[in-house]
C-alpha positions as CSV (number, residue, x, y, z in Angstrom):
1,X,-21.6,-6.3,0.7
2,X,-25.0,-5.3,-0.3
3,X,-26.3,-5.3,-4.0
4,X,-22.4,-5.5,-4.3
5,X,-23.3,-7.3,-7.6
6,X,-24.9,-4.4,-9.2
7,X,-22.6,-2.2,-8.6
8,X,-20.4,-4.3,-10.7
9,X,-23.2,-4.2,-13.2
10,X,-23.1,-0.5,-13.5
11,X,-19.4,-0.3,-13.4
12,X,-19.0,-2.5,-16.2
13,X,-21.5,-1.4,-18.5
14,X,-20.1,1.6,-19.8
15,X,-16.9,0.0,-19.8
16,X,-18.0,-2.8,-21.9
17,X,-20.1,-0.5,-24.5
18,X,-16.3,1.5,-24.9
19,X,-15.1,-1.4,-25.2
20,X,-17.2,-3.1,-28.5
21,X,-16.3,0.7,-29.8
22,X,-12.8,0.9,-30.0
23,X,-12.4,-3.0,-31.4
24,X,-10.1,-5.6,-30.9
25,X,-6.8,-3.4,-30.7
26,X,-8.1,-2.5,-27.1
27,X,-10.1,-5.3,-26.6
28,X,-7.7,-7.5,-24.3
29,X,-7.1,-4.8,-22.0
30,X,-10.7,-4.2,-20.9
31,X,-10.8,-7.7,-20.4
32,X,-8.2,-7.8,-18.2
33,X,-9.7,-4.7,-16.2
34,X,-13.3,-6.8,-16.5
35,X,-11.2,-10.1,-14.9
36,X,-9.5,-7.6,-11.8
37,X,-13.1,-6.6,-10.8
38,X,-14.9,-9.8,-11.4
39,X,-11.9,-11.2,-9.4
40,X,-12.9,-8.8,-6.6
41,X,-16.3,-9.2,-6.7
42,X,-16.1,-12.8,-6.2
43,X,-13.1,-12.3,-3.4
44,X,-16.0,-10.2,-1.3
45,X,-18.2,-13.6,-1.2
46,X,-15.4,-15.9,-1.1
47,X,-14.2,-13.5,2.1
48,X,-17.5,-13.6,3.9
49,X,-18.1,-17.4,3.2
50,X,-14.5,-18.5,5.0
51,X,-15.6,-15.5,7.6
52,X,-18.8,-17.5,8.4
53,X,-17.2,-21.2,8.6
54,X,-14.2,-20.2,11.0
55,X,-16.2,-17.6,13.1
56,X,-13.7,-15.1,12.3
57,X,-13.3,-11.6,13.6
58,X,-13.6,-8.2,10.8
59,X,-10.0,-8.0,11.6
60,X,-9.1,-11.6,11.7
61,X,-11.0,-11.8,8.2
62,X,-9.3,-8.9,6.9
63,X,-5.5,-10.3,8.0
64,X,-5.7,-13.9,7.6
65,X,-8.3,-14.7,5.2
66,X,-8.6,-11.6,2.6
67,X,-5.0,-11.5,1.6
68,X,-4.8,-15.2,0.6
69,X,-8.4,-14.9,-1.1
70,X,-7.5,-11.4,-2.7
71,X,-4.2,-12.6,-4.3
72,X,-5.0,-16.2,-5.4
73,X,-8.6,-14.8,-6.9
74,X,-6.4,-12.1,-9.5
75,X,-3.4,-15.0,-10.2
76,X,-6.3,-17.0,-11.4
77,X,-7.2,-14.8,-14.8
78,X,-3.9,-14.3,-15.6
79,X,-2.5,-18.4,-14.8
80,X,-5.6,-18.9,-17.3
81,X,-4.4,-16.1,-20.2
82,X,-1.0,-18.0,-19.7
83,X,-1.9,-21.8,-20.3
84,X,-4.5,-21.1,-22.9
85,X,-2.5,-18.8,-25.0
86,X,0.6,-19.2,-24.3
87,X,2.1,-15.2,-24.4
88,X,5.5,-14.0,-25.4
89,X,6.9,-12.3,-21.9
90,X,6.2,-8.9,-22.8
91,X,1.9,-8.7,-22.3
92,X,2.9,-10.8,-19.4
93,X,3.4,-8.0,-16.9
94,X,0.6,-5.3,-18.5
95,X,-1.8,-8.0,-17.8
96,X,-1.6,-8.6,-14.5
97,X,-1.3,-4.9,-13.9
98,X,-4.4,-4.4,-15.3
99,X,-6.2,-7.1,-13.1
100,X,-4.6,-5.3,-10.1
101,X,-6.1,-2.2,-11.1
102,X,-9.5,-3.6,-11.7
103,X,-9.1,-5.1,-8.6
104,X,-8.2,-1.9,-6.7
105,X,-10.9,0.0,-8.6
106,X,-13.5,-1.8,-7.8
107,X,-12.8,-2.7,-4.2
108,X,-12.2,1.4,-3.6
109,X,-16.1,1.8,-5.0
110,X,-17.0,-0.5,-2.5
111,X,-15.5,1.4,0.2
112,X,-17.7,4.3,-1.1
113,X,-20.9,2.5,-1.5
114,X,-20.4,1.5,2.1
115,X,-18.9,4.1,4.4
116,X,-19.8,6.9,2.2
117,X,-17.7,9.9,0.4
118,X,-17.5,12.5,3.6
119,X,-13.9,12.7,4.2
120,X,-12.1,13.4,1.1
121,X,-8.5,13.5,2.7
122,X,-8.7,10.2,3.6
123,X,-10.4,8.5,0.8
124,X,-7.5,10.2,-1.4
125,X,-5.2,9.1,0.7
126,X,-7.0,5.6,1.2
127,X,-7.7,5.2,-2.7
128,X,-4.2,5.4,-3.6
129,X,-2.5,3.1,-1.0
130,X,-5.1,0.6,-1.5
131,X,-4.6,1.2,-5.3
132,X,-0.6,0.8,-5.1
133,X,-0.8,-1.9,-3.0
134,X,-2.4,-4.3,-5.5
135,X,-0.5,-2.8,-8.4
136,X,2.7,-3.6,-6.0
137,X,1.4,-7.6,-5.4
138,X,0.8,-7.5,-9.3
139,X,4.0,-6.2,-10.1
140,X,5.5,-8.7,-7.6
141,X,4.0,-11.9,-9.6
142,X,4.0,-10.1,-12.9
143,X,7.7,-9.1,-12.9
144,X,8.4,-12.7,-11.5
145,X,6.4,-14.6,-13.9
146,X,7.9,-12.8,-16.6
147,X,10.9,-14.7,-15.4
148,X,9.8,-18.1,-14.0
149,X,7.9,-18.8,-17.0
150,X,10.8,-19.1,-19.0
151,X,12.5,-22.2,-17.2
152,X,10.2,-25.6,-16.8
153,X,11.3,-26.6,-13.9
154,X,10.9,-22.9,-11.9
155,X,7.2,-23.2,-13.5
156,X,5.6,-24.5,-10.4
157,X,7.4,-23.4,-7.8
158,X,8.3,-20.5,-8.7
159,X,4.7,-19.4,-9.6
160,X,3.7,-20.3,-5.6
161,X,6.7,-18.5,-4.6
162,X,5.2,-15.3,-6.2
163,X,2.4,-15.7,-4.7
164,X,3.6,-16.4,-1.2
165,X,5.3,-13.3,-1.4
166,X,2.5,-11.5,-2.7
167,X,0.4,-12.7,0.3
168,X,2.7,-11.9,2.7
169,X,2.7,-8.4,1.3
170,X,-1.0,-7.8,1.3
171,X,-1.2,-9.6,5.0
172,X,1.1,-7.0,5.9
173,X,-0.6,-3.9,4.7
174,X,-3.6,-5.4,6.1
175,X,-2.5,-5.5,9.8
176,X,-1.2,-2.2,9.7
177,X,-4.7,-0.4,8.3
178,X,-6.4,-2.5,11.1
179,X,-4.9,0.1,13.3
180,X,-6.5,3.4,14.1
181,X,-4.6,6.9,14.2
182,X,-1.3,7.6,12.4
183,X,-0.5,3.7,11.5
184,X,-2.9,3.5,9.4
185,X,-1.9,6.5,7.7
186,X,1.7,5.1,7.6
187,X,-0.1,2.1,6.0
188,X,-1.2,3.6,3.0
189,X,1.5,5.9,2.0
190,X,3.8,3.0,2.3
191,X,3.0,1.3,-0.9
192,X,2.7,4.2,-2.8
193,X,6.1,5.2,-2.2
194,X,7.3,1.8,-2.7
195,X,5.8,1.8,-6.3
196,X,7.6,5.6,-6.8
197,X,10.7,4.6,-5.6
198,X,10.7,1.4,-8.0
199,X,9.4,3.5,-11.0
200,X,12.3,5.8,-10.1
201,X,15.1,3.3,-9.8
202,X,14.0,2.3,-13.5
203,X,14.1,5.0,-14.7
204,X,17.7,5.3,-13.0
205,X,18.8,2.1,-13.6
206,X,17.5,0.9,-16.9
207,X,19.1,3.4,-19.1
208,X,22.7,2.3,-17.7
209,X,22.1,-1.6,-18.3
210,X,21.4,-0.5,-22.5
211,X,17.6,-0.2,-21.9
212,X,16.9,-3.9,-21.3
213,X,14.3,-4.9,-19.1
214,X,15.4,-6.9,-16.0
């Protein structure tokens, strides 16, 4: 994770200068794509910290401790941009989408700054499993926030439940990629087809229930 932190700088510079151009209409959704890699960032050190106290192996670190790290650091921006302004249901799930994909963004320039941009077949294939596996642990919490959020008493619960699931989720794609060969291939294409299969079944579905969002 070297000079991790300037890459984020040089990432989010251009960014931010669109962003003061195109005013406050568009302004919350950079911010949003700000929090996912500024949630990332800080995962990578929070990762190797926990890493270092337990004496954990790269795959023990990247089953056991990443997922839970990964998806409590991008619930934190958006648990935030719920208690402080209080949202009506619908920014609810483009905002954690957003995070998600700031998250995934950022964590796939990583990978490059790393281990390089030699093989292109698998960084494609790589950058869009990683990519539609955050955005299908966002939509996970977002989807289920979006309706937890409306009772008091699910509020709490509710919210961890999200969460547990997202985790699970995550820890699962996780131990699959920590495989070499054809699993790990298996591994990435699985949550993209996941998230093609549910835009699908909206599209399907949604027009029969009157258009109404479930």
């Amino acid at each position: 994770m070297t000079y991790i932190e300037n890459v984020f700088v040089c990432v989010s510079a251009p960014l931010l200068v669109t962003a003061l151009c195109m005013g406050r209409r568009y302004l919350h959704l950079f911010l949003f794509l700000f929090a996912g890699m500024a949630s990332c960032l800080l995962s990578a050190y929070i990762n190797t910290f926990f890493a270092a106290v337990f004496g954990a192996s790269a795959v023990q670190a990247t089953v056991e401790i990443a997922p839970v790290v990964e998806e409590v650091m991008k619930l934190l921006p958006l648990l935030f941009y719920l208690l402080v302004f209080e949202p009506a249901p619908e920014p609810i799930r483009p905002a954690v989408l957003t995070i998600a994909a700031g998250f995934a963004t950022f964590e796939n320039i990583c990978y490059l700054v790393q281990n390089g941009a030699e093989n292109f077949t698998f960084l494609l294939v790589r950058g869009f499993g990683t990519g539609a596996m955050h955005i299908l642990c966002g939509a996970v919490i977002g989807y289920g926030l979006v309706y937890v959020w409306r009772r008091t008493w699910l509020k709490f619960t509710g919210t961890f439940g999200l969460l547990g699931v997202s985790i699970g989720l995550h820890g699962i794609y996780n131990l699959l990629i920590a495989y070499e060969g054809g699993v790990q291939y298996v591994a990435y294409l699985l949550p993209t087809v996941i998230v093609l299969l549910g835009l699908l079944a909206g599209k399907l579905f949604l027009p029969r229930l009157g258009g109404k969002d479930v």
